[in-house]
C-alpha positions, 0 to 999 in steps of 0.5 A: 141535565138539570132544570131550573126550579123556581117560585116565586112572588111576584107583584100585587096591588092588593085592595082593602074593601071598606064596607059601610059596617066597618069598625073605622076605628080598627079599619084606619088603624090597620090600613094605615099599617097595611098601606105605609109600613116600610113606605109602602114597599111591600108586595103585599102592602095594601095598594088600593082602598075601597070604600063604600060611598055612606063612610067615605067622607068619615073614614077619609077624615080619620085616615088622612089625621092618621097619616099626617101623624106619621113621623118622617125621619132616617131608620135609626131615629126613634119612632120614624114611621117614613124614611127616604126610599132605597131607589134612585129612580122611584121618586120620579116615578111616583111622581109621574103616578101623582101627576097624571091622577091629579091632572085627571081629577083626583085631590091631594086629600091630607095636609102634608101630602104631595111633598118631596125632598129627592128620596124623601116623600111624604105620604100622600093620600088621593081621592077620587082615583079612577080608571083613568089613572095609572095609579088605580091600576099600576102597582105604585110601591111607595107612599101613595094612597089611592081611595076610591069609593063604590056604592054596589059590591060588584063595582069592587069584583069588577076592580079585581076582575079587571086586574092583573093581580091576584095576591091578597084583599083585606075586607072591614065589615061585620055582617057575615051574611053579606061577607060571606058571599064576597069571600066566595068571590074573592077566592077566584081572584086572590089567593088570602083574603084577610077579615078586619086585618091588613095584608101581609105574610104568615108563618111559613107554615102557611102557604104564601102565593097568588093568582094571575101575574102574582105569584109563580108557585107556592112558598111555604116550608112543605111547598118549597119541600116539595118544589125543590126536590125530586121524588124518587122511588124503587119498584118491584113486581108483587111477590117472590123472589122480589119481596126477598131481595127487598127485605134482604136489601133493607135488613142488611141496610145494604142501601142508603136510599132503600132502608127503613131506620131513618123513619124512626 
C-alpha cells in the first residue's frame, strides 16, 4: 500500500567560468579548493575549468604552482591535502580518463602531475582538453584537472547545453554588465550558480538540486519536509450542523489530528 519516496543528488560535472576580468588571485584559490579538497571526490566539485583565451597562460601559471604545493600524504597526517583514494578501481579509471586525453592532444601542465602509487595519485592538471576526450565530458571524480579555454561566451553555453549535468557553475569576473546576462543563461542549465566562490553545499535551509541527470527532487529541511510526508486534511460542507460537530470535535479535543493547541 506504500510507495517509495526518494530525492536524491546525483551526479555533476560542474565548470568553473574564468572570465578575462577575473581577480586570479581569488579565482586559483577558490578553484583549487573547489577542484581538489577530498581529492576531488565531491558532486559538487569543480570538474571542469573554463578560461578565457587573454588569461589562459597566466592563470594556468599560478594554478599549476598551486597545485604542486598541495601536500600528499595519509588523513591523519598534519596539513595533507591529497590522500590515497577510497575506491580499488578508480586508480584505473582515471587512468584510462589520463590516456585518451593525452593521446589526443592535451599536456600534463604541472611538475608533479600524472604520477600514480596504487590509490595514490597526484594531482594532474590537462590542457588543452576538448570534445574528443572523455575527460571534458565524463565526470572523472578524482584528482584530474581539465582546462579548457574559449574566447566568445556562447562557447561555454554551448558546453553546458551539451552536458547531461546540470548541478552548479561557479563564474570569476567583475563586470556585472557582462555577468549579469550569463547568470540569466546559466539558471536554465544549473540549478546555483556561485559569483567568485567555488561550488559546493549550503546550510540545509537552502535548497540543494539540480537539472537534467543532476538531481532527483529537491533536499533541503522544508523539501525533505515536504517530500517525505503525506498531506492530509478534513472537510466539511459550510455551515451548520457541520461547523458544529467540528468546534464540538476541537473543543472537546476529541481528535489528535482534528485540534488546534499544537499551533500554540
Amino acid at each position: 500500500p506504500h510507495r517509495l519516496r526518494v530525492c536524491l543528488g546525483l551526479e555533476a560535472k560542474n565548470p568553473a567560468i574564468v572570465l578575462a576580468d577575473a581577480k586570479l588571485d581569488n579565482a586559483v584559490k577558490e578553484i583549487l579548493l573547489g577542484s581538489l579538497s577530498y581529492n576531488g571526490q565531491r558532486c559538487t566539485a569543480l570538474k571542469m575549468i573554463l578560461v578565457h583565451e587573454d588569461i589562459r597562460e597566466e592563470f594556468i601559471k599560478r594554478f599549476t604552482a598551486a597545485v604542486d604545493g598541495l601536500r600528499m600524504g595519509l588523513p591523519w597526517e598534519k596539513d595533507v591535502a591529497i590522500t590515497p583514494l577510497p575506491e580499488e578501481n578508480k586508480p584505473g579509471y582515471l587512468h584510462e580518463l589520463l590516456r585518451d586525453a593525452l593521446d589526443k592532444g592535451a599536456k600534463v601542465m604541472n611538475a608533479n602531475g600524472g604520477k600514480w602509487d596504487r590509490t595514490w595519485i597526484s594531482p594532474t592538471v590537462l590542457f588543452p582538453v576538448n570534445s574528443s576526450m572523455r575527460l571534458y565530458h565524463e565526470e572523472q571524480f578524482g584528482p584530474l584537472v581539465p582546462i579548457h579555454s574559449f574566447k566568445e561566451d556562447k562557447e561555454v553555453f554551448e558546453y553546458l547545453a551539451s552536458s547531461p549535468y546540470g548541478q552548479q557553475a561557479s563564474i570569476f569576473g567583475e563586470d556585472a554588465s557582462k555577468i549579469g546576462p550569463m547568470i540569466d543563461v546559466l539558471v536554465n542549465q544549473v540549478s546555483r550558480v556561485n559569483l567568485n566562490t567555488q561550488c559546493q553545499r549550503g546550510p540545509d535551509s537552502m535548497p540543494f538540486t539540480g537539472r537534467k541527470d543532476s538531481a532527483y527532487g529537491t533536499l533541503s529541511v522544508e523539501d525533505a519536509l515536504r517530500v517525505f510526508s503525506l498531506r492530509a486534511l478534513v472537510a466539511s460542507k459550510d455551515g451548520r450542523p457541520s461547523s458544529d460537530l467540528v468546534n464540538q470535535i476541537l473543543s472537546t479535543n476529541a481528535s489528535n489530528f482534528l485540534r488546534m493547541d499544537y499551533l500554540f
